[in-house]
C-alpha positions in Angstrom: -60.2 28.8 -4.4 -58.6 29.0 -8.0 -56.1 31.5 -6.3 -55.3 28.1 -3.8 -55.0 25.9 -6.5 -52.5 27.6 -8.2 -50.1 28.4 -5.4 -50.3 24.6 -4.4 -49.6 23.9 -8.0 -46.6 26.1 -7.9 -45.6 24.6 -4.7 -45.8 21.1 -6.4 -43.9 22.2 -9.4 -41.1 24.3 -7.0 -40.9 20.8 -5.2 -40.4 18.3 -8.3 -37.8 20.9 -10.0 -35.6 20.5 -6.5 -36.2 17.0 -6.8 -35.1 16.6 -10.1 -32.1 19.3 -9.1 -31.1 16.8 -5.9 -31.4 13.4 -7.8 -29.2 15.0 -10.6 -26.3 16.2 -8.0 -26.7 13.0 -6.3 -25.9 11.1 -9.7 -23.2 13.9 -10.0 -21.3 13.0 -6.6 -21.9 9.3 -7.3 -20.3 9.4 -10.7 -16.8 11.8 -9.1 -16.9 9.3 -6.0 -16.8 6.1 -9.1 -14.1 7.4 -11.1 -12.0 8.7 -7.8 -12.3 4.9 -6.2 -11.3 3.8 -10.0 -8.3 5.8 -9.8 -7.4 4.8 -5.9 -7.5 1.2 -7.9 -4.9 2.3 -10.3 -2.6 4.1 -7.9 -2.7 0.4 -5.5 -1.6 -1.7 -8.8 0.8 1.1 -9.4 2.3 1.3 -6.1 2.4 -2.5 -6.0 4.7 -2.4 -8.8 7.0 0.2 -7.6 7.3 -1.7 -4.2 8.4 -4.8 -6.5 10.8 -2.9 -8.4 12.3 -1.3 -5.8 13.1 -4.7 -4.0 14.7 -6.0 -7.6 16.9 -2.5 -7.6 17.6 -3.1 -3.8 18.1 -7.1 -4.0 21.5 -7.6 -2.0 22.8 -10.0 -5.0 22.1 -7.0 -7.6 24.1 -4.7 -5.2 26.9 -6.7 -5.0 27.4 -7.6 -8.3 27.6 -4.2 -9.6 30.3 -3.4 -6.6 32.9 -6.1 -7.9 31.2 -5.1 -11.8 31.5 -1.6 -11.8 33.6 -0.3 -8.8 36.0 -2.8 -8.7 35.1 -3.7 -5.5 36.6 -6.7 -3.7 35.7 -8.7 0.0 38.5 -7.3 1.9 40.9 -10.5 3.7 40.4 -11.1 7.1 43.5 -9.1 8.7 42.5 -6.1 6.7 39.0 -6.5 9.0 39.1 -4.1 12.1 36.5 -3.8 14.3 35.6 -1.4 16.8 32.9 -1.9 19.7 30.7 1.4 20.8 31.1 1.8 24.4 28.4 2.7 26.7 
């Protein structure tokens, strides 16, 4: 009987130290999985902003002022225009 007791015993105690061992891996994965979701949350704001300033670097108006700025560039008259159409 004592010799029962004592394996159920270490049955109990095998079974609460793999409980302990499972509750602390859960709270392991659930703190990763926290601080990954936090991070997906930074990368969103930062992509946001990279999608806004690309559209201010890309902004037609922006473009063209730094052609006529920089380059020199001017609109090009009316009989200096040729167009071409693609044929089928």
């Amino acid at each position: 009987m004592a010799r029962l007791n004592l394996m159920l015993l270490l049955a109990a105690v095998i079974c609460a130290l793999a409980t302990v061992n499972a509750n602390h891996h859960g709270r392991k994965l659930f703190i990763a999985l926290e601080k990954e979701q936090q991070r997906m949350r930074a990368l969103d704001v930062e992509w946001g902003q990279l999608q806004l300033e690309q559209s201010t670097w890309a902004a037609h108006a922006r473009i063209e002022k730094i052609a006529r700025d920089r380059l020199q560039m001017k609109t090009p008259l009316p009989a200096q225009i040729i167009s071409l159409e693609a044929q089928p």
